[in-house]
N, C-alpha and C positions, 0 to 999 in steps of 0.2 A: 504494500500500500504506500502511497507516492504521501508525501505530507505537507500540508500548505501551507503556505509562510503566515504570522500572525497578521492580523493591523496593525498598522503603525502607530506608534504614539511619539509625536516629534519631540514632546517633553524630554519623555524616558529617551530617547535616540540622541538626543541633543547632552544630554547631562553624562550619559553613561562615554560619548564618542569626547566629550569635553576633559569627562574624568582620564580615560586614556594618554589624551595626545598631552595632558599637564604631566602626568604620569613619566611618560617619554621625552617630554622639554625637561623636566627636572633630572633624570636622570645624565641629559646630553648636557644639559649647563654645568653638572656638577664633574659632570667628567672633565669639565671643559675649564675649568676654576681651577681642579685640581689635578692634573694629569696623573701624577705619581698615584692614583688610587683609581686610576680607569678598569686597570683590568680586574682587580679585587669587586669593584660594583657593577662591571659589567657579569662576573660570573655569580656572585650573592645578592646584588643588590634591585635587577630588574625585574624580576619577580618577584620577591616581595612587595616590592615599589607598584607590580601591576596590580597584584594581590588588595593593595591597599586602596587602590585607584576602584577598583571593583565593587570592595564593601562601603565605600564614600560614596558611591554610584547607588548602589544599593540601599544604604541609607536618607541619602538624600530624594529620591525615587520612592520613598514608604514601602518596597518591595522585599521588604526583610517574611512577610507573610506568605511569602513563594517562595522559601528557603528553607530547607530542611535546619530544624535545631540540632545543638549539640555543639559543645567545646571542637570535638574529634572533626567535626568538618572545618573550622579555622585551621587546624593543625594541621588534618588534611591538606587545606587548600595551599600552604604555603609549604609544605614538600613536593607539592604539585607542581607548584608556579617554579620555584627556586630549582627543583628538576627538571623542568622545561625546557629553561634558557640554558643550562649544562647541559641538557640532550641537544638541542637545538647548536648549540656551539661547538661540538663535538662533533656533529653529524658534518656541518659546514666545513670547521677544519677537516675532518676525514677525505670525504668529498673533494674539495679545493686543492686539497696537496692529492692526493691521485692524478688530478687532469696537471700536475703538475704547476699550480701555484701556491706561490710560499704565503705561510701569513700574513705575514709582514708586508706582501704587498697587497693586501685586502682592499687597502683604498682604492687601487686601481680600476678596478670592476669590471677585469675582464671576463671570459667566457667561464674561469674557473670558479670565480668567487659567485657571479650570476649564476651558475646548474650550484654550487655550493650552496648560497642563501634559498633560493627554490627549496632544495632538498631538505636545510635546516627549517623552511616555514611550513612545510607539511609536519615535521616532527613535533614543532607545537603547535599544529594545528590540532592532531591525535591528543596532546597532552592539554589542553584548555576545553577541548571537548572532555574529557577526562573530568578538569575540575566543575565543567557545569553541572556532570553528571553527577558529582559528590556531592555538590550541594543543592540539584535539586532532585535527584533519584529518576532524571531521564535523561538517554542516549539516542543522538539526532545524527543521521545518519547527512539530511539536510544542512542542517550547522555544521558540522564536518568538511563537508563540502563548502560552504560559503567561507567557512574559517582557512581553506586552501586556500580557496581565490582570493582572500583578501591579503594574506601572506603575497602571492602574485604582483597584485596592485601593489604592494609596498615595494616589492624589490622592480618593479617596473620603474615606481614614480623616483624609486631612490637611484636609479638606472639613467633615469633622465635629468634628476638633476646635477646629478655627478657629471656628465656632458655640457651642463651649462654651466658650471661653475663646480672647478675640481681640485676639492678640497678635504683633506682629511675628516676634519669636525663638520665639513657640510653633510658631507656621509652619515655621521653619525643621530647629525638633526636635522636631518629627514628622514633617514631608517627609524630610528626609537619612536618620535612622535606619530610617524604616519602608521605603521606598526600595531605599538599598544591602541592610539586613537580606534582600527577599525575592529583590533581584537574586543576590546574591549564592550566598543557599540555594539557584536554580532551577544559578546555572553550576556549583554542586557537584553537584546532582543528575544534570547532562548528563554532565561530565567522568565519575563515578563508572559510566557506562552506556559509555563507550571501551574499546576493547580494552587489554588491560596487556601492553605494547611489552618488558617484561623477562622475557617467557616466551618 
């Protein structure tokens, strides 16, 4: 059975894609203030940071009643998030040095780092479908698929603007923000299609 996208509610769509793209400008500024702690909050720190973008979303949205309770699902959700981004950068480096580019030349965004980031944005694609699924007790096979394509768009638009202006840190803020922004907007839109557990 094929399953149909919800209605939209531009509120919730607007707060939750807000929560994100803040989410990912904070992390890229902070990288960006402090170099020497990039790659420490690039692998600890994005995840939580999305983690946190989610439940502010969440709260602010009154959709805490389309959320399954329980401490275990925060706990959950941020070995989720925080494994995500290490799967996802793992995969990418994997990937990247195969077609034979170095890390180190990431910024580049050649044909390596592009099939790299692809292959890393399906891996949290899998894993954020994952944490919807923890906290709200359903698995969308549709989200799934939009959480691809939206992964797609990001390494597309961060493809293009690497071409327009090619720069290490622009890289960075445009991937994070566009990124978390549309992850973020799709796990509002799934969470928001849950039944409300306080009726």
């Amino acid at each position: 059975m094929i399953e149909k996208a919800p209605a939209k509610n531009p509120l919730t769509t607007f707060v939750f894609l807000s929560a994100g793209l803040i989410a990912g400008l904070a992390t890229a500024s902070a990288a960006r203030l402090w170099p020497p702690i990039f790659p420490m909050l690039l692998v600890l720190g994005v995840g939580p940071l999305f983690l946190v973008a989610v439940f502010s979303a969440i709260t602010f949205t009154r959709s805490w009643s389309l959320v399954g309770s329980g401490w275990w699902r925060i706990v959950a959700g941020i070995c989720i998030c925080t494994g995500a981004y290490v799967l996802a950068l793992f995969t990418f480096i994997l990937v990247s040095d195969s077609m034979g580019t170095a890390y180190a030349e990431a910024n580049r965004f050649g044909i390596g780092v592009w099939i790299g980031l692809l292959a890393a944005a399906l891996v949290a694609s899998a894993c954020i479908e994952l944490l919807v699924y923890v906290l709200t007790g359903r698995w969308s096979n549709f989200y799934l698929v939009r959480f691809a394509a939206a992964g797609a768009v990001c390494v597309l638009v961060t493809f293009l603007a690497d071409r327009a202006v090619h720069h290490y840190w622009t890289f960075y803020g445009i991937f994070l923000p566009v990124g978390e922004g549309l992850f973020c907007q799709l796990v509002g839109a799934q969470i928001c299609r849950a039944p409300d557990r306080s009726a």
